[in-house]
C-alpha positions as a Markdown table, in Angstrom:
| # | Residue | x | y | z |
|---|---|---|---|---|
| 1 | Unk | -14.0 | -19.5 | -7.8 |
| 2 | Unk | -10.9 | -17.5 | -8.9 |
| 3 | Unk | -9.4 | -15.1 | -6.4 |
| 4 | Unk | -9.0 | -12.0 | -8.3 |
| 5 | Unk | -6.9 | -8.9 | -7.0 |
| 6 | Unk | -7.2 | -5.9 | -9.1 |
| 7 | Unk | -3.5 | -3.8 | -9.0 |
| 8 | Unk | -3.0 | -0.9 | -11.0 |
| 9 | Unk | 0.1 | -0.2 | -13.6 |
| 10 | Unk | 2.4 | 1.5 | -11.4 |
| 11 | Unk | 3.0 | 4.5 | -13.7 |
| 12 | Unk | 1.1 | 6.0 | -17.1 |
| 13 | Unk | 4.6 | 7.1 | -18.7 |
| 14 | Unk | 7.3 | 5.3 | -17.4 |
| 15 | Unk | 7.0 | 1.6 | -19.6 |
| 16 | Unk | 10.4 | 0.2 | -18.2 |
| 17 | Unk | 9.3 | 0.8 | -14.1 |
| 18 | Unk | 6.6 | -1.1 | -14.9 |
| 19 | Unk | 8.0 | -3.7 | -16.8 |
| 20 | Unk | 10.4 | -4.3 | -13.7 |
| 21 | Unk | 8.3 | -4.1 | -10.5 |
| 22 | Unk | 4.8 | -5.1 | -11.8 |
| 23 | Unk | 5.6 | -9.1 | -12.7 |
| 24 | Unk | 6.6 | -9.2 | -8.5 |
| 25 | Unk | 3.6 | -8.3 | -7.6 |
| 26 | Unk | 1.8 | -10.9 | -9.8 |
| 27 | Unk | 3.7 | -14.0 | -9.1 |
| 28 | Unk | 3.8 | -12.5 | -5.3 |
| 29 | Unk | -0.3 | -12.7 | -5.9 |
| 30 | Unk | -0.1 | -16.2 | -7.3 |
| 31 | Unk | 2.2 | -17.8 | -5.1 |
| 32 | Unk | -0.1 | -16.4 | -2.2 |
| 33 | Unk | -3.3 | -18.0 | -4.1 |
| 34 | Unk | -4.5 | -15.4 | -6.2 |
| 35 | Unk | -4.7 | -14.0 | -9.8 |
| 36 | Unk | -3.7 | -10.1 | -10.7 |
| 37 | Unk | -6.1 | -8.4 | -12.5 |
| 38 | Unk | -4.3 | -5.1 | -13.8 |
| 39 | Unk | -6.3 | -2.3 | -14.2 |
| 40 | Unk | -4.7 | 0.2 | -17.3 |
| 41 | Unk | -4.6 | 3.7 | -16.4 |
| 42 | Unk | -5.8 | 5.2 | -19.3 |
| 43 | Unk | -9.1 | 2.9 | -19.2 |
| 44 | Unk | -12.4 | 5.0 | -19.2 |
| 45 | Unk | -14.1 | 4.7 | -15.4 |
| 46 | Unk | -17.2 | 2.6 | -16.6 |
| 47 | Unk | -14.5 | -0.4 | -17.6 |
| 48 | Unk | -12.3 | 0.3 | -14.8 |
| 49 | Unk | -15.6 | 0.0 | -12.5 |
| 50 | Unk | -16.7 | -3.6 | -14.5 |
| 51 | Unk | -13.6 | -4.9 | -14.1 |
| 52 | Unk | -13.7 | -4.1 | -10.5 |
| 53 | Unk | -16.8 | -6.2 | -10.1 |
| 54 | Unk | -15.3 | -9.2 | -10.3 |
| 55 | Unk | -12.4 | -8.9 | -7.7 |
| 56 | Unk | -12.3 | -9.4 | -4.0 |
| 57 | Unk | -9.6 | -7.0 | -3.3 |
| 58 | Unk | -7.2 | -4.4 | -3.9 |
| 59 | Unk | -3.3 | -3.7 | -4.0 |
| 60 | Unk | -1.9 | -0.3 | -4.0 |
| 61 | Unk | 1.7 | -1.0 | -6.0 |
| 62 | Unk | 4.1 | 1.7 | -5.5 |
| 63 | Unk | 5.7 | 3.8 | -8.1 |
| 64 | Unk | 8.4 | 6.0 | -9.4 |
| 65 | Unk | 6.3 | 9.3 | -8.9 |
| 66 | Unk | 5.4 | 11.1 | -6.2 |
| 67 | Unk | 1.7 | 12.1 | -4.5 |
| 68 | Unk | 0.9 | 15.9 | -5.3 |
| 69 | Unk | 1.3 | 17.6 | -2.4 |
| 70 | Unk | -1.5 | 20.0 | -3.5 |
| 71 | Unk | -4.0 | 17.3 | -2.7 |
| 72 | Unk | -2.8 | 17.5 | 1.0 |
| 73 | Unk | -2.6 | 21.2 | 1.4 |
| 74 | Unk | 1.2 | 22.3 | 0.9 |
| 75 | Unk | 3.4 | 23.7 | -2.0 |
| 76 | Unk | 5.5 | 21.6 | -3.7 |
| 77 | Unk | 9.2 | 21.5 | -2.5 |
| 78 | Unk | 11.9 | 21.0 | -5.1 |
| 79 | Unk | 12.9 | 17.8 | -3.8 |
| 80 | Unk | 9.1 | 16.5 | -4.5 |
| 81 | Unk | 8.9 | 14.7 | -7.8 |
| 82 | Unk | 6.3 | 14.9 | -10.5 |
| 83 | Unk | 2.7 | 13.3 | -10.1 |
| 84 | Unk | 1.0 | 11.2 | -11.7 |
| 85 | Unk | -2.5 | 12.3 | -12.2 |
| 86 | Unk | -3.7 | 9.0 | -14.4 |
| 87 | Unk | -2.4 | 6.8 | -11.4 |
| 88 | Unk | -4.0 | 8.8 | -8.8 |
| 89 | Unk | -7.4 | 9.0 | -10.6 |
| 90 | Unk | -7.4 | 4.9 | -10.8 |
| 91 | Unk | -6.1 | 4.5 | -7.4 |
| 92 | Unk | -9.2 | 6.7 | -6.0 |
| 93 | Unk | -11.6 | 4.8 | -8.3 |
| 94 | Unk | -10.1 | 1.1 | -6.6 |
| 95 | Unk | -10.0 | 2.8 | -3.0 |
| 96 | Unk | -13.9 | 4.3 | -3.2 |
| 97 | Unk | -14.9 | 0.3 | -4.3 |
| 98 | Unk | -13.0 | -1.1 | -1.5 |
| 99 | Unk | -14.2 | 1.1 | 1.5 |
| 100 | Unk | -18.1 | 0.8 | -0.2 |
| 101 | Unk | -17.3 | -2.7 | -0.3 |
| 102 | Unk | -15.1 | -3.7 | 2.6 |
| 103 | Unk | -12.8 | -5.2 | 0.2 |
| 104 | Unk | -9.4 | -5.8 | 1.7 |
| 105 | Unk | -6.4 | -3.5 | 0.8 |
| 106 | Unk | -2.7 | -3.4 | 0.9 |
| 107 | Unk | -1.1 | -0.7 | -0.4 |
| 108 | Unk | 2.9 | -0.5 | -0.6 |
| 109 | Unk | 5.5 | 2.4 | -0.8 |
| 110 | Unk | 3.6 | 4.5 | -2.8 |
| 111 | Unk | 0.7 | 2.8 | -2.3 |
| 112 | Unk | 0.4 | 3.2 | 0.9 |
| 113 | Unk | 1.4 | 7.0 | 0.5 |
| 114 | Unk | -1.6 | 7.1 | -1.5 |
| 115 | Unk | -4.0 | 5.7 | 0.9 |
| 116 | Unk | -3.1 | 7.8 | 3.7 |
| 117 | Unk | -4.0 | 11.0 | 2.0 |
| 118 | Unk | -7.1 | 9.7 | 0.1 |
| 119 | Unk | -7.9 | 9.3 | 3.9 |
| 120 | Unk | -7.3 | 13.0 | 5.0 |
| 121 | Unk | -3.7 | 12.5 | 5.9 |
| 122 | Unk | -0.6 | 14.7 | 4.9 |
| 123 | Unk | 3.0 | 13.4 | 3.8 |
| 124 | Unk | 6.4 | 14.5 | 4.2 |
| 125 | Unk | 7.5 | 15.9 | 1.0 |
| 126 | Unk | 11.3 | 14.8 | 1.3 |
| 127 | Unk | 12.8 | 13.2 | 4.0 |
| 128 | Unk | 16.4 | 14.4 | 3.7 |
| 129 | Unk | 15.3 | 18.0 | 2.9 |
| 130 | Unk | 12.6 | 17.9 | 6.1 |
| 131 | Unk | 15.9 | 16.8 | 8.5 |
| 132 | Unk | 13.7 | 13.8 | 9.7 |
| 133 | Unk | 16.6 | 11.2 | 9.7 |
| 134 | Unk | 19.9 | 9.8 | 9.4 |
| 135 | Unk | 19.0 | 6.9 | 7.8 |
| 136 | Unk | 18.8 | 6.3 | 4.8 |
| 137 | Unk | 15.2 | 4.9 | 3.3 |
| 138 | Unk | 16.2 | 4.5 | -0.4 |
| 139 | Unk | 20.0 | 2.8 | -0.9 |
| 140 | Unk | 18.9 | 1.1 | -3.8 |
| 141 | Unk | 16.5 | -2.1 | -5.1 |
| 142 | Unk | 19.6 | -4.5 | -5.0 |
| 143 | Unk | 19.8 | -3.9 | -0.9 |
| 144 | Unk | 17.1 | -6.6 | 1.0 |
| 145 | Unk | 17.7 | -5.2 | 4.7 |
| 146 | Unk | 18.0 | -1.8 | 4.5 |
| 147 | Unk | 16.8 | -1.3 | 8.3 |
| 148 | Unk | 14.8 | -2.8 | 10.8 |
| 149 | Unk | 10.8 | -1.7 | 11.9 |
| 150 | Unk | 9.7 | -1.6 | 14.9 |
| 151 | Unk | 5.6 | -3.3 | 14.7 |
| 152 | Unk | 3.3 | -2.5 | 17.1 |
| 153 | Unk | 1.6 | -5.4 | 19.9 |
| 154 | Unk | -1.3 | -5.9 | 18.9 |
| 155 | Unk | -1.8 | -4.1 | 15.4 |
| 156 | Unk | -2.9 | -7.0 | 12.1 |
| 157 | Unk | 0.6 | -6.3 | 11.5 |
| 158 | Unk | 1.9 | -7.9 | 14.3 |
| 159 | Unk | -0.6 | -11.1 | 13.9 |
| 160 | Unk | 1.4 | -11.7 | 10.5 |
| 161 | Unk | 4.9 | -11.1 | 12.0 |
| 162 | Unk | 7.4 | -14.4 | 12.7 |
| 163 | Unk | 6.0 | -15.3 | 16.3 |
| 164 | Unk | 6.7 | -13.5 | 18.9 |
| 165 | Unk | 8.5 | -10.6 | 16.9 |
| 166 | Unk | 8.4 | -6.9 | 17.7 |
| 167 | Unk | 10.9 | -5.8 | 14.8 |
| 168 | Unk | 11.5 | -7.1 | 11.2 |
| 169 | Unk | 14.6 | -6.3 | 8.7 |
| 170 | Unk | 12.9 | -4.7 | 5.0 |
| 171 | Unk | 14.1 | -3.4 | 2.3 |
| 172 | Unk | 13.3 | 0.6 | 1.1 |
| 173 | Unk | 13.0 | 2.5 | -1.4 |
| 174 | Unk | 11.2 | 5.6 | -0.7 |
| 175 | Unk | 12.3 | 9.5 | -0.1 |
| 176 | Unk | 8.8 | 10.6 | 1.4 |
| 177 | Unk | 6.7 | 9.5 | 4.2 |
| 178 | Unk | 3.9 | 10.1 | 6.4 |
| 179 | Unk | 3.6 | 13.3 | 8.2 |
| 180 | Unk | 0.8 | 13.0 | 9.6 |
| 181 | Unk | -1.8 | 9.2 | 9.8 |
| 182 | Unk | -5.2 | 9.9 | 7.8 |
| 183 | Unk | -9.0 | 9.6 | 9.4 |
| 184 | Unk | -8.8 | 6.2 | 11.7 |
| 185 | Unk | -5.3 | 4.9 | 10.3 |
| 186 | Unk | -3.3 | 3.7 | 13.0 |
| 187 | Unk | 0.5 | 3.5 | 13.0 |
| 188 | Unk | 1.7 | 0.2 | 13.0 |
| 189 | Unk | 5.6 | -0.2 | 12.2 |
| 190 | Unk | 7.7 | 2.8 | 12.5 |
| 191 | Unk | 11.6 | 2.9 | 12.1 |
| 192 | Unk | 13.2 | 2.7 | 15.6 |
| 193 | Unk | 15.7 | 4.8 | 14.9 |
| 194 | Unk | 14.1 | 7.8 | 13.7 |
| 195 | Unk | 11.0 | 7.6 | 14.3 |
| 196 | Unk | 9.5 | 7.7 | 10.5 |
| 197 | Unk | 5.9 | 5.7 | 10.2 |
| 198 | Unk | 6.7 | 2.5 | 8.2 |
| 199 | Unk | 3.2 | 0.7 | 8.3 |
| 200 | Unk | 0.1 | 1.9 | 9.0 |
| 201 | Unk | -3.6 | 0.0 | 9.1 |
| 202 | Unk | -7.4 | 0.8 | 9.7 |
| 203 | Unk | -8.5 | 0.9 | 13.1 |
| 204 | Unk | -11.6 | -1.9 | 12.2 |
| 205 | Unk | -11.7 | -5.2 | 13.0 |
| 206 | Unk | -13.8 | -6.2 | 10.2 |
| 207 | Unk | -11.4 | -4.7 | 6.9 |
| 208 | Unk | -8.1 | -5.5 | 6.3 |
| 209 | Unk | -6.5 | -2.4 | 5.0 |
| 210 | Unk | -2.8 | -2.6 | 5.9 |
| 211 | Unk | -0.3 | 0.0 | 4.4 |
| 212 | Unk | 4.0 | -0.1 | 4.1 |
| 213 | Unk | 6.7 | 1.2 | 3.2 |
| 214 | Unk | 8.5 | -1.7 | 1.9 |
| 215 | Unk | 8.6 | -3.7 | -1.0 |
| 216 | Unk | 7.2 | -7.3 | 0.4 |
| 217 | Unk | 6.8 | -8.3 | -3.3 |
| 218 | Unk | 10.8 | -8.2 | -4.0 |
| 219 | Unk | 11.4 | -10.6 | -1.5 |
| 220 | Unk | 8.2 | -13.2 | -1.3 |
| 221 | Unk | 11.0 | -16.0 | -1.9 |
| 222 | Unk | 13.2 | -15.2 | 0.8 |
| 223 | Unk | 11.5 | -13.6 | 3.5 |
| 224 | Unk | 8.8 | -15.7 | 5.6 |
| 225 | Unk | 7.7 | -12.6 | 6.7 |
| 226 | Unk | 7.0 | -10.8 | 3.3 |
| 227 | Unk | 5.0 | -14.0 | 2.6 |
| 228 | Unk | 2.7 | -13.6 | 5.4 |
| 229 | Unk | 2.5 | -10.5 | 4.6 |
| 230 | Unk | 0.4 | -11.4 | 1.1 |
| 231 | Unk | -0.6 | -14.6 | 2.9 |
| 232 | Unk | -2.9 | -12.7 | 5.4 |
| 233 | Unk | -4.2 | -10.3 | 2.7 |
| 234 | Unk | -5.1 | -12.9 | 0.0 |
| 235 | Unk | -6.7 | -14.9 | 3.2 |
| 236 | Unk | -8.6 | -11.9 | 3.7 |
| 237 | Unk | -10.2 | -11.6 | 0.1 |
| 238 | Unk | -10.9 | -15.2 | 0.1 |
| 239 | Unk | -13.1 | -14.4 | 3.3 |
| 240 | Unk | -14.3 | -11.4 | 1.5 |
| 241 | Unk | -18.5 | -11.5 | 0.5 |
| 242 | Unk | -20.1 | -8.4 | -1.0 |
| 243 | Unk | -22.2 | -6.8 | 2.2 |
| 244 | Unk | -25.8 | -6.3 | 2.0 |
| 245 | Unk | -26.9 | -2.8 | 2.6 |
| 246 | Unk | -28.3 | -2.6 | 5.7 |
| 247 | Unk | -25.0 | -4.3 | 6.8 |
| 248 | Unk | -22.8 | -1.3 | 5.8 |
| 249 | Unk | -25.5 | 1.4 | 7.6 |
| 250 | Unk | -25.0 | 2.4 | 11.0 |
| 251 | Unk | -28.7 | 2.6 | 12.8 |
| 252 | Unk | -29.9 | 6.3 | 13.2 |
């Protein structure tokens, strides 16, 4: 059987974004063993839900815009960019199917930004303009270590790190981050030297739903790590079968 991950277009307007970050994420997905399926964002929901039938997990991409911050309670800030309603509406139709379904997730930059408040959690609008750091988290695509993240012992993070390592080099690329973890995400990379959450994941031993802040897919051919890190998640899917119902009820 074909190991099909369903990714959406990173964007509804911005053609040359996704002409330059979605083919990483595909060869990323077939290097690790899988096939993309992308998932248009102007599709009508009964086609988007079909073609999410027939895949065994879901990646979050991440993307030039910026989460509304209406959705988590607060005014928008000037630093905040636009939104992207098409993306968010195809990113909560892929995130309902995987937590009905236990299908694994990884969600990345924005991605993961996404995730967090689909889950209740709330987002710092701008990182320079909220005084949360020093250091800078977006110098620029072309820059592979852009600072180093501290994983947590323990977390599925950790299980995929080079043995025996508590930090990792990656790359950014993002001006926002999470304020504050959404229901049962637990932090699991953070930046050492201020602090800002970097990774987080599901507290669940049974569903792989890993979130970061990095761009793994922009350096699969370089970094062992970055491999692992689609490694573990396309290992995941393959493991993945559909529960029955009585499986996914807890017992009154």
């Amino acid at each position: 059987m074909t190991l099909r991950i369903a990714i959406p277009e990173p964007t509804s307007s911005d053609p040359a974004y996704n002409a330059r970050s979605l083919p990483l994420y595909i060869a990323a997905l077939q290097s690790a063993g899988a096939t993309a399926v992308v998932v248009p964002l102007h599709e009508r929901q009964d086609r988007v839900a079909r073609l999410l039938a027939g895949v065994q997990g879901i990646l979050l991409p991440g993307s030039g815009f910026d989460v509304d911050p209406q959705t988590y309670g607060e005014d928008r800030i000037a630093a905040c960019g636009a939104a992207d309603p098409a993306r968010t509406a195809v990113d909560e139709l892929l995130l309902q199917d995987a937590f009905s379904l236990y299908k694994p997730i990884l969600a990345i930059c924005y991605g993961t930004q996404a995730l967090n408040v689909w889950r209740n959690g709330k987002l710092i609008q701008d990182l320079v303009q909220d005084g949360k750091t020093a250091v800078n988290h977006a110098p620029g695509r072309e820059v592979k270590e852009a600072h180093p993240v501290r994983i947590a012992s323990g977390s599925k993070l950790a299980k995929l790190a080079p043995a025996g390592a508590e930090t990792a080099l990656v790359n950014s690329s993002h001006h926002q981050a999470l304020r504050v973890p959404g229901d049962n995400l637990l932090v699991s990379a953070v930046s050492p030297a201020d602090g800002v959450i970097e990774g987080i994941e599901l507290d669940s031993e049974d569903h792989f739903v890993i979130g970061i802040q990095w761009h793994p897919e922009r350096t699969y051919t370089t970094s062992p790590f970055s491999r692992a890190i689609f490694g573990g998640f396309v290992a995941a899917a393959a493991a993945w079968r559909p529960r029955r119902v009585e499986e996914s009820v807890t017992p009154a």
